[in-house]
ZATIPA-713016 format. One record per atom (N, C-alpha, C): x, y, z; atom name; residue in one letter. Coordinates in nm, 3 decimals, decimal comma. Layout:
// residues N
> X Y Z CA A
...
This chain:
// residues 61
> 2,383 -5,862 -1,016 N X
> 2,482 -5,947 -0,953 CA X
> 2,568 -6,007 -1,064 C X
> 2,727 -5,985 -1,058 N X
> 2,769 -6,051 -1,147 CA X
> 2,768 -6,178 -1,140 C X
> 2,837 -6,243 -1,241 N X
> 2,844 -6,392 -1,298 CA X
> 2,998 -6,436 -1,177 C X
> 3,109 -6,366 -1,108 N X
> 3,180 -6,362 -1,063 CA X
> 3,120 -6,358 -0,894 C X
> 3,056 -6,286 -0,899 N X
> 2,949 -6,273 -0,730 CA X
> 2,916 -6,423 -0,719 C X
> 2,829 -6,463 -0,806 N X
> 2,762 -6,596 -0,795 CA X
> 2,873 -6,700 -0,761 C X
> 2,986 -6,694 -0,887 N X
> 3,061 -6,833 -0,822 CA X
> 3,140 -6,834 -0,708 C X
> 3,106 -6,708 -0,659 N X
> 3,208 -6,703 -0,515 CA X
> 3,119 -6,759 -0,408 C X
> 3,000 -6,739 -0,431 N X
> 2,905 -6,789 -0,294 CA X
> 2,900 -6,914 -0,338 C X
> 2,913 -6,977 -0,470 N X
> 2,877 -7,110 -0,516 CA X
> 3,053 -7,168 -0,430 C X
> 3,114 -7,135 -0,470 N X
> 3,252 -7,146 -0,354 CA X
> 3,248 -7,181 -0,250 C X
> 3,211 -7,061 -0,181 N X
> 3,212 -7,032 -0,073 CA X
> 3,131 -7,149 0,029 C X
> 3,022 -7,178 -0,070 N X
> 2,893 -7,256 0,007 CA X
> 2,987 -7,427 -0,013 C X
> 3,023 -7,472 -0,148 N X
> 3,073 -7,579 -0,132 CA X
> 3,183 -7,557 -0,038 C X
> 3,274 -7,504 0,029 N X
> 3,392 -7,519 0,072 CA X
> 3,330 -7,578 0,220 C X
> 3,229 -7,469 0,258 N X
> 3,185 -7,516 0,390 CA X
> 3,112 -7,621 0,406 C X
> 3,046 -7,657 0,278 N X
> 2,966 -7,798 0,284 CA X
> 3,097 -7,920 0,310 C X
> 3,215 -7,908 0,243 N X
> 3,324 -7,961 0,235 CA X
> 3,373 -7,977 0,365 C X
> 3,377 -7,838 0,441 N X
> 3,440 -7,857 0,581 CA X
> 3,351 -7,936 0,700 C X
> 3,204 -7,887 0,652 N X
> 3,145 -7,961 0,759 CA X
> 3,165 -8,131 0,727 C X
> 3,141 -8,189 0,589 N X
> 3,162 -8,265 0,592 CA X
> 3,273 -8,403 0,645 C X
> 3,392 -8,276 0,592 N X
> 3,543 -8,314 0,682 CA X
> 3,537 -8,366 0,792 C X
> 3,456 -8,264 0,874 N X
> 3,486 -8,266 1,010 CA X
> 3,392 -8,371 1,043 C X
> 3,282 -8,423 1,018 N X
> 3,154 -8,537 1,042 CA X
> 3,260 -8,641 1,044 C X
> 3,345 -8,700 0,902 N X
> 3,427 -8,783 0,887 CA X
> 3,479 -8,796 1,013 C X
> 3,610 -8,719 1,027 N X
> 3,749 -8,719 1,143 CA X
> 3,630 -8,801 1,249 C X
> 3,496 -8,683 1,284 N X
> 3,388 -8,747 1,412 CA X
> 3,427 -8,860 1,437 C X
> 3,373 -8,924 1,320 N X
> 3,324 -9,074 1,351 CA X
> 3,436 -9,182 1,322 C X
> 3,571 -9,089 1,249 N X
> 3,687 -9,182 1,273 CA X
> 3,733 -9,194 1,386 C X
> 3,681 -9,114 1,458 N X
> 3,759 -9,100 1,628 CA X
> 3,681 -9,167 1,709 C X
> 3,537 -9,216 1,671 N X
> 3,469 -9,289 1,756 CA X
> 3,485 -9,422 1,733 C X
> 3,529 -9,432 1,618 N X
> 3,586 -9,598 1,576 CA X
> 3,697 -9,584 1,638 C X
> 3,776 -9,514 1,642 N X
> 3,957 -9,539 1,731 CA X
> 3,929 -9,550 1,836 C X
> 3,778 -9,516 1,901 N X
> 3,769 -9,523 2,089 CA X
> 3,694 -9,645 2,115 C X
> 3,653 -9,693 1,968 N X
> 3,571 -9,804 1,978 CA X
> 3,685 -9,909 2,008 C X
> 3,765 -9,934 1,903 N X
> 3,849 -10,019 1,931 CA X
> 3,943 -9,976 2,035 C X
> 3,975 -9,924 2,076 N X
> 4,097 -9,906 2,172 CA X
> 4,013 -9,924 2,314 C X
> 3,890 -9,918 2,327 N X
> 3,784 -9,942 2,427 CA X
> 3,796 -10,124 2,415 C X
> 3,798 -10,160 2,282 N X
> 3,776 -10,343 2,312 CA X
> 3,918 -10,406 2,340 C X
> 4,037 -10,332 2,220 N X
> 4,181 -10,392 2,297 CA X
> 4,219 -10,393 2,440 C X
> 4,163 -10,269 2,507 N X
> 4,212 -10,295 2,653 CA X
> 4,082 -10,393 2,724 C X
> 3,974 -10,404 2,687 N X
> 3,879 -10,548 2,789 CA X
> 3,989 -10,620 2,720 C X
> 4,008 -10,673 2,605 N X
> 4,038 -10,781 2,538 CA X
> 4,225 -10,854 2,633 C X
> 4,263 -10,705 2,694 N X
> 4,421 -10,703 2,727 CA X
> 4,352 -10,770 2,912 C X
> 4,265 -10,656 2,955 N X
> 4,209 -10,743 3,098 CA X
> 4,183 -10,866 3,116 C X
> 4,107 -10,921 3,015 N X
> 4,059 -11,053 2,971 CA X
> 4,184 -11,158 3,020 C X
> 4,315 -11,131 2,937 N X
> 4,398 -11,173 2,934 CA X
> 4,507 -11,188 3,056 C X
> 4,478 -11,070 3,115 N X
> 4,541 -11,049 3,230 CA X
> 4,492 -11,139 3,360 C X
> 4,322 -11,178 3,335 N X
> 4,333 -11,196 3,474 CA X
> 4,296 -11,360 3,450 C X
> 4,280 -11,390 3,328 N X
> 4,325 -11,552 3,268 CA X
> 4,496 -11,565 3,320 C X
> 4,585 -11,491 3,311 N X
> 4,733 -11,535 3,373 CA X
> 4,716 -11,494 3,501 C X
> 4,664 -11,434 3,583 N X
> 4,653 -11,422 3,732 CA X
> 4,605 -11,496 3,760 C X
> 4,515 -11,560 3,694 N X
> 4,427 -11,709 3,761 CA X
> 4,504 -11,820 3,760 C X
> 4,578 -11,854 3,624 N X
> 4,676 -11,962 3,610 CA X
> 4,792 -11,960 3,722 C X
> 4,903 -11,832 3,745 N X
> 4,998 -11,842 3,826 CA X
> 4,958 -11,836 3,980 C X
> 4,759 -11,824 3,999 N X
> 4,731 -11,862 4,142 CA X
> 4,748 -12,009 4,159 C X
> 4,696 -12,061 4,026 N X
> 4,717 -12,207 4,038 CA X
> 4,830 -12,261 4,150 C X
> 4,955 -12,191 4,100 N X
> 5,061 -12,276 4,136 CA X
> 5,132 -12,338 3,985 C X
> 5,217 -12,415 4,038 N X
> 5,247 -12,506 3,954 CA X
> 5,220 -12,627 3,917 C X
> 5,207 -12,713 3,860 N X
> 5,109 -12,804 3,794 CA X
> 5,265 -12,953 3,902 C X
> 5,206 -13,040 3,998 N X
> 5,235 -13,116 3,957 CA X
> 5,261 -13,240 3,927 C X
């Protein structure tokens, strides 16, 4: 086996260790973007039905 054989699988093997790794990353960046975009909208309901409650009030007077 040449010395040229070897560093291609030595290549070959990091590239895909590389890609899987890549892709683990993006994973779990996308589960943090659904994390938060999951709490901004309670956080936007929250808000919403605090001003639906106030303008049931009426007006103050």
């Amino acid at each position: 086996m040449s010395q040229d054989t070897v560093q291609n699988r030595y290549d070959f093997g990091q590239q895909f260790v590389e890609t899987v790794l890549q892709k683990a990353y993006e994973g779990l960046q996308e589960l943090e973007r659904a994390k938060r975009s999951a709490r901004a909208k309670e956080a936007w309901m929250r808000r919403k039905e605090r001003l639906t409650a106030i303008e049931a009030m009426g007006p103050k007077s």
